[in-house]
C-alpha positions in Angstrom: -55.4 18.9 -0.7 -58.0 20.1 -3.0 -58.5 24.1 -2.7 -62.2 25.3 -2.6 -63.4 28.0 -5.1 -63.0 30.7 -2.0 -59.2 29.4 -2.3 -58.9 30.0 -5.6 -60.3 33.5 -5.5 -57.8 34.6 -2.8 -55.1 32.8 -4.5 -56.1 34.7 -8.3 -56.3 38.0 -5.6 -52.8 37.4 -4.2 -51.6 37.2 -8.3 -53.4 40.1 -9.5 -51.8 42.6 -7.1 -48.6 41.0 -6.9 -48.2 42.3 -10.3 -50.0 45.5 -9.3 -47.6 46.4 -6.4 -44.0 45.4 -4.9 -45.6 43.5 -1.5 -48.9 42.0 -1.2 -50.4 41.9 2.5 -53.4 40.4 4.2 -55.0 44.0 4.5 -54.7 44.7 0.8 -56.6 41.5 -0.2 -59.0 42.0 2.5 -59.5 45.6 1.2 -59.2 44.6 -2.7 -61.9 41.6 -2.0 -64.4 43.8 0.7 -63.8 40.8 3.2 -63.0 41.0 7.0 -59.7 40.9 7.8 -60.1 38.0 10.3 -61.5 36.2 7.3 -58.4 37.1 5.3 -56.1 35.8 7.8 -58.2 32.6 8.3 -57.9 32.2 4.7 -54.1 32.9 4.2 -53.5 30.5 7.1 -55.0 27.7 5.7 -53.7 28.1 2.1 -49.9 28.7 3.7 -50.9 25.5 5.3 -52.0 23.4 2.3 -48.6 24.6 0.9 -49.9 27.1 -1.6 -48.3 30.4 -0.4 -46.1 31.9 2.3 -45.6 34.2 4.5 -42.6 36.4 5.3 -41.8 37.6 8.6 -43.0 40.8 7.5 -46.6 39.9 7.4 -46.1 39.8 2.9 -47.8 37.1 1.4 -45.8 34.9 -1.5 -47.7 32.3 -3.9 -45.7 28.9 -3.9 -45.0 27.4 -7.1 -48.2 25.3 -6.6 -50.0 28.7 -5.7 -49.6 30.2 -9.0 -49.9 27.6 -10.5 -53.8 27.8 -9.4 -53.7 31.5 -9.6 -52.6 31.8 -13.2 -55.1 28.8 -14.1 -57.7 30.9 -12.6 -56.9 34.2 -13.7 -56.8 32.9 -17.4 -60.0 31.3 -17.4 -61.2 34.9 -15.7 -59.9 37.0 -18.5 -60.5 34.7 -21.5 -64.3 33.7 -20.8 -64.8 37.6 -20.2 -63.0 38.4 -23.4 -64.8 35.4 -24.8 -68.7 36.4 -23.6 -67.9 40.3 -24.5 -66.9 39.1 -27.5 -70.3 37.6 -28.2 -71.9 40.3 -27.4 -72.5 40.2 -23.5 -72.0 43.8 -21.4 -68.1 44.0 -20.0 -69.5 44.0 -16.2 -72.0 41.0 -16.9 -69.1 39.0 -18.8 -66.6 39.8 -16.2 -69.3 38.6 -13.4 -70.6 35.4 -15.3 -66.5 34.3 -15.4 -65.9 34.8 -12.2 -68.8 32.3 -11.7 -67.6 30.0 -14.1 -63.9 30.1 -13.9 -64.2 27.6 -11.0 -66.4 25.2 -12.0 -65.9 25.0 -15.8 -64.0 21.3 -17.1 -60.5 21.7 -18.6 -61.5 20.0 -21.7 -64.4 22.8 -21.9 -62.5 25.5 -21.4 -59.9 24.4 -24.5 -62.6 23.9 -26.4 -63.5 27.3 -25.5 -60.1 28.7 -26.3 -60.4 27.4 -30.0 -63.1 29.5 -31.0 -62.2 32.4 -32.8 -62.2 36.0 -30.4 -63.5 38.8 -32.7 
């Protein structure tokens, strides 16, 4: 199954503040994201569904292997095309807006090309 960008987002979301905190639930990524909690659980149900996370009986959510797998390839494009676009002289809010954009759509092959560029 291929995951849509709003997949990915929730997915880099789930990473982000499972380093952040001990347990990750649906009402901390609805609250960290500003979405609706029934779009949260809509969300987390079809990505437990398409095998990338799980959910404890608890309510906590858990990336699967293949989850943060997405997640980390996500969340690295995030922070190094922000640290890339600061870096060439772009505003830290604009650069860490334009990657967010980009992160999802940008080519493997362009973002290691990317990656080779020196980072002042």
């Amino acid at each position: 199954m291929a995951i849509q960008e709003s997949g990915e987002m929730y997915l880099e979301t789930i990473l982000i503040l499972s380093r952040e905190q001990p347990a990750v639930r649906s009402i901390d990524v609805s609250e960290y994201m500003g979405y609706s909690k029934p779009s949260v659980s809509r969300a987390v149900g079809l990505l437990r569904d398409g095998g990338y996370l799980n959910v404890d009986r608890n309510g906590h959510l858990f990336l699967t292997d293949l989850g943060r797998e997405v997640a980390e390839k996500i969340y690295e494009r995030h922070t190094y095309l922000t640290r890339f676009f600061v870096s060439i002289g772009v505003s830290e809010q604009t650069a860490a807006d334009d990657a967010c954009k980009i992160e999802h759509v940008i080519s493997d092959e362009t973002f290691e090309a990317i990656k080779k560029l020196p980072l002042d």
